[in-house]
C-alpha positions in Angstrom: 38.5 96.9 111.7 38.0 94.4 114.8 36.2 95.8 117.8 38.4 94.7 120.7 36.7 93.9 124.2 37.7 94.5 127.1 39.3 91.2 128.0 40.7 91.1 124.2 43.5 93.9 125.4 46.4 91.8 125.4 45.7 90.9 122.0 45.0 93.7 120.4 48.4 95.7 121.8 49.8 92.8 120.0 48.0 93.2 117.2 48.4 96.8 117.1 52.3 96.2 117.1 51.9 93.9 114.2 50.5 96.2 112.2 52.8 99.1 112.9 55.7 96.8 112.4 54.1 96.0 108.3 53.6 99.8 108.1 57.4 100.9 109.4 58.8 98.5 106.9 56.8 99.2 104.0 58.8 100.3 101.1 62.3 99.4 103.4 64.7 96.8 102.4 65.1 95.4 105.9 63.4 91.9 105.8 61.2 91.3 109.1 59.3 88.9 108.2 60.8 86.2 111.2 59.8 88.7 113.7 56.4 89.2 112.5 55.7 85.5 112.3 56.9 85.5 115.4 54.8 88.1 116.6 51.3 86.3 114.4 52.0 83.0 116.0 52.1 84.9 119.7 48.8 86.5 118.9 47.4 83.7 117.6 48.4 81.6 120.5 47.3 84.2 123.0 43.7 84.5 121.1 43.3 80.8 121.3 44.5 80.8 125.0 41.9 83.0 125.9 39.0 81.4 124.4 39.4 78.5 125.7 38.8 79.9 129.2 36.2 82.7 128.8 33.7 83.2 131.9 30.2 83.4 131.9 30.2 87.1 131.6 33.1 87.1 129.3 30.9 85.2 127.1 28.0 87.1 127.6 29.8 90.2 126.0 30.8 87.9 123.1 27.8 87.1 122.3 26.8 90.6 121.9 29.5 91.8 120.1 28.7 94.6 117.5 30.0 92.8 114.8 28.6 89.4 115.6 26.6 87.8 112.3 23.0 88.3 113.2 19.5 87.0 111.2 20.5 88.6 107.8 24.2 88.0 107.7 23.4 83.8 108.3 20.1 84.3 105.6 23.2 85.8 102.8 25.2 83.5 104.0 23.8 80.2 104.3 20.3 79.8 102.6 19.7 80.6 99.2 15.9 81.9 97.4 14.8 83.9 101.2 11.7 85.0 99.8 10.6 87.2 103.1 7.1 87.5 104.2 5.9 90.4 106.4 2.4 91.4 109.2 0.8 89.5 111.0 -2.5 90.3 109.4 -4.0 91.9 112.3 -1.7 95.0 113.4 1.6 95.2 111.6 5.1 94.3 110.5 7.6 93.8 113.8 11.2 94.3 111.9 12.4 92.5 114.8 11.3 89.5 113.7 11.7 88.1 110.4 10.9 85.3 108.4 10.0 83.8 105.3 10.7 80.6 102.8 14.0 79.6 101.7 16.3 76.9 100.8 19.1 75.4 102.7 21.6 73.2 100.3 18.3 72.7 98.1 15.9 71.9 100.9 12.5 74.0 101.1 12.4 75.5 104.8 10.7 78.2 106.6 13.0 80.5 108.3 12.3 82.5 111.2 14.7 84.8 113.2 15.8 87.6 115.6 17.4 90.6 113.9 19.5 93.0 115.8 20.9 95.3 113.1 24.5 96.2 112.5 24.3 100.1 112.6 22.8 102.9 114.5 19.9 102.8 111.8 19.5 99.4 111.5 19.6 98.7 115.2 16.6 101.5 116.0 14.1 99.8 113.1 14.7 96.3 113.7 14.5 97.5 117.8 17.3 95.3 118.8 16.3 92.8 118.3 13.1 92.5 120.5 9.4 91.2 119.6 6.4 92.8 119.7 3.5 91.3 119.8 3.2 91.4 115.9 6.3 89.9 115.6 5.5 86.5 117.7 2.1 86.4 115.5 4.1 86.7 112.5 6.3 83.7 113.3 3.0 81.9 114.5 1.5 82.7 110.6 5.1 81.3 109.6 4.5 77.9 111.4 1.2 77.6 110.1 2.0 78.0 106.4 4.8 75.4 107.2 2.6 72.8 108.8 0.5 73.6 105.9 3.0 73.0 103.0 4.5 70.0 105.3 8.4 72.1 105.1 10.5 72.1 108.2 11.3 74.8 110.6 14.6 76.8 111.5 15.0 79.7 113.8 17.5 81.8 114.6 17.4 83.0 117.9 19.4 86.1 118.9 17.4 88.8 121.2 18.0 89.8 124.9 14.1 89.5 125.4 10.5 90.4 124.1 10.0 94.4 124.0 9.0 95.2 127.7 7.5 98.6 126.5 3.5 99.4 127.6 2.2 99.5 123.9 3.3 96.0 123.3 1.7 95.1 127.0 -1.6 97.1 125.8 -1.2 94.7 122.1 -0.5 91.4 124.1 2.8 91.1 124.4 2.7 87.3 126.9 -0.5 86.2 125.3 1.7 86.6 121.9 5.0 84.8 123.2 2.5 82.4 124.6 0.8 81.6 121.5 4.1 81.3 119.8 5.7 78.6 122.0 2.2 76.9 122.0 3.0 76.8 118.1 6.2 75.5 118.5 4.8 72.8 120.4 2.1 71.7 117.8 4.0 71.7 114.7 3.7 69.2 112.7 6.9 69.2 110.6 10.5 69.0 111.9 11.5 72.2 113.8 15.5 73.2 114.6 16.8 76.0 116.6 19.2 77.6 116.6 20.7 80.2 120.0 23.5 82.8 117.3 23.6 85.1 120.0 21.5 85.7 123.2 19.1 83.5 123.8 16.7 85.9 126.5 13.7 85.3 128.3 10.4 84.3 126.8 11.2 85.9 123.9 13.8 83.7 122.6 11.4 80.4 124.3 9.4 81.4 121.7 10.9 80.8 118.8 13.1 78.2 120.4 10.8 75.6 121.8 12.1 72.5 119.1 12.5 69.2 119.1 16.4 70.0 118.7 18.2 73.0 120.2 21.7 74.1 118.7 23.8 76.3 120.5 26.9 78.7 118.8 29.7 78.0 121.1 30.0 81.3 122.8 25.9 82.3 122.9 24.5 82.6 125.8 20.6 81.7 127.0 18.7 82.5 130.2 15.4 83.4 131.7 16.9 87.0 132.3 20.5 89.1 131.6 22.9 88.8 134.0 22.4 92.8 134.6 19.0 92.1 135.2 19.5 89.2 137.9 21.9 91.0 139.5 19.7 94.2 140.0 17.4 91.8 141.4 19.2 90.0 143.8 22.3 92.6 145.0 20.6 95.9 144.0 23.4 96.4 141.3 24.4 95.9 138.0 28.0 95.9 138.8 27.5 92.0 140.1 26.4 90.8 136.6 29.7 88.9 136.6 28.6 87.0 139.5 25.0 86.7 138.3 26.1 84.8 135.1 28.4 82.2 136.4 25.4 81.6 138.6 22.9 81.4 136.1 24.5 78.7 134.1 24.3 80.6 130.6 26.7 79.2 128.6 26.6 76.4 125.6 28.9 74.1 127.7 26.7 74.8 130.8 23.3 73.9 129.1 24.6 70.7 127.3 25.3 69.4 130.7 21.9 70.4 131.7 20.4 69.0 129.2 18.4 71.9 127.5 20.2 72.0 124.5 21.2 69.4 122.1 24.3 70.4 120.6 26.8 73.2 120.6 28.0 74.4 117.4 31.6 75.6 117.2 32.9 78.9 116.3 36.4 80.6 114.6 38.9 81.2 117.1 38.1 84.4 118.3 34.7 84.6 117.9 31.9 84.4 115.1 32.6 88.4 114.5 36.2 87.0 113.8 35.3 84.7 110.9 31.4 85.3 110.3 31.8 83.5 106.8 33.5 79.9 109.3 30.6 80.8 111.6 27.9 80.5 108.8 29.4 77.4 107.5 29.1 75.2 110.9 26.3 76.5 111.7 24.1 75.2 108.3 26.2 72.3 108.6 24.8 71.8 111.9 21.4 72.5 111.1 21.0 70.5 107.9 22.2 67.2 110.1 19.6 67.7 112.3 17.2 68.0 109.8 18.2 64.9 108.1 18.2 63.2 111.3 14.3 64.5 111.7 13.5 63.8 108.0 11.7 60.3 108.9 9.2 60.8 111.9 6.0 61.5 111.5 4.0 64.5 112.9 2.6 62.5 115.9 6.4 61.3 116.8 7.7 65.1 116.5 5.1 66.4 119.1 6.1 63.4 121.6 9.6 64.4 121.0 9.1 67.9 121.7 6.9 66.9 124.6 9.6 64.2 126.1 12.0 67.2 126.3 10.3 69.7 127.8 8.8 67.7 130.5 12.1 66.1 130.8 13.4 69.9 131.8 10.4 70.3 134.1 11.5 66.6 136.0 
């Protein structure tokens, strides 16, 4: 059953009439089947309609939709052989982070990626979503065995920021996001990106600092929430709206800027719509750019990544 936001109303009454309309003529001879075209091409229309103009914020809550494809639902649905590897040999295994080596359409990759969860459960273990300081050395072990083996890159970044609690402070919670980006930076194999859902803070930087940066269409990336910016600057939450048309957080928004190379586009509706559509484009995506990266050499991947970044700063 589709989880309908708040903005989505319109479309689910019509939605909800559809469906009583199939359940009153079930098992009645009275043939409706012009009205409920009728009514699937209004709903269809009127779902389209509305994601073409969505707002910043509008888009923020799309991006966190609870039924949005997260880290395991791409791994099923796009790579094959995800042999997982967990710890970061010095204090534990962050579920918030995962990671490992698989295949994408027969090329060896390592893939590394935010996990949210999809339940009650599954959200508490994986802490939705946010890195520890375990988790950022993991992925750094995970670049290392890929410069190592000479196999490319791809994360999937989806959290709405590192874990801000004091145990991951006391564990080293900037030096770790720190170290991570720094590992980014250095790689010597090809490295994609990939924003799936919200790209937050340093703790998304950190997993995202590649020499190409895909977007899905309705993710969403910023140095912090929109909550969190509008606490800070108006003393309220309530002004989050305002904060994220400010902030410039959308796909569309960040092409023009410049810090991302490419958006990737999503089933009308929404990735939660279609996740199976969604997975598709998205390893389309992702295995262009890596053919694209397949020829330069390690020294011409770190001036790349260099270029870009500086080219931010400028």
């Amino acid at each position: 059953m589709i989880s309908y936001l708040e903005f989505e109303k319109p479309v689910a009454e019509l939605e909800q009439r559809i469906a009583e309309l199939r359940s009153a003529a079930e098992g009645d001879d009275v043939d409706i089947s012009n009205e409920l075209q009728r009514l699937e091409l209004k709903s269809a229309n009127l779902l389209a309609s509305t994601y073409q103009s969505l707002t910043p914020w509008q888009k923020t809550q799309v991006a966190r939709h609870p039924s949005r494809p997260h880290f395991r639902d791409y791994v099923e649905q796009i790579f094959e052989e995800f042999v997982p590897l967990g710890g970061d040999r010095t204090y534990g295994d962050d579920e918030a982070i995962l990671g490992g080596f698989a295949k994408l359409d027969g090329r060896k990759v390592v893939l590394i990626g935010h996990e949210k969860g999809n339940d009650t459960a599954s959200r508490i273990r994986h802490n939705f979503g946010m890195g520890k300081p375990e988790g950022y050395r993991k992925a750094i072990r995970l670049m290392e065995l890929a410069g190592r083996f000479g196999l490319p890159v791809v994360t999937l970044v989806d959290t709405s920021g590192a874990f801000p609690g004091v145990e991951a402070e006391e564990r080293g919670q900037a030096e770790a996001i720190a170290r991570s980006t720094e590992a980014c930076l250095a790689l010597p194999v090809p490295m994609v990106a990939a924003i799936v859902g919200e790209g937050g803070s340093g703790g998304a930087v950190a997993l995202a600092s590649a020499e190409r940066v895909l977007m899905m269409e309705h993710a969403v990336y910023s140095v912090i929430s929109p909550e969190g910016c509008a606490s800070i600057l108006w003393r309220t939450a309530e002004k989050a709206p305002d904060a994220a048309e400010a902030m410039k957080v959308t796909a569309q928004d960040l092409a023009e800027l410049g810090v991302i190379d490419r958006i990737v586009p999503e089933p009308v509706g929404g990735a939660h719509r279609d996740p199976r559509a969604a997975s598709a484009s998205l390893g389309s995506a992702i295995g262009e750019e890596l053919d694209q990266l397949a020829g330069y050499a390690p020294h011409e991947l770190k001036r790349l990544r260099e270029e870009r970044f500086l080219a931010l700063a400028g």
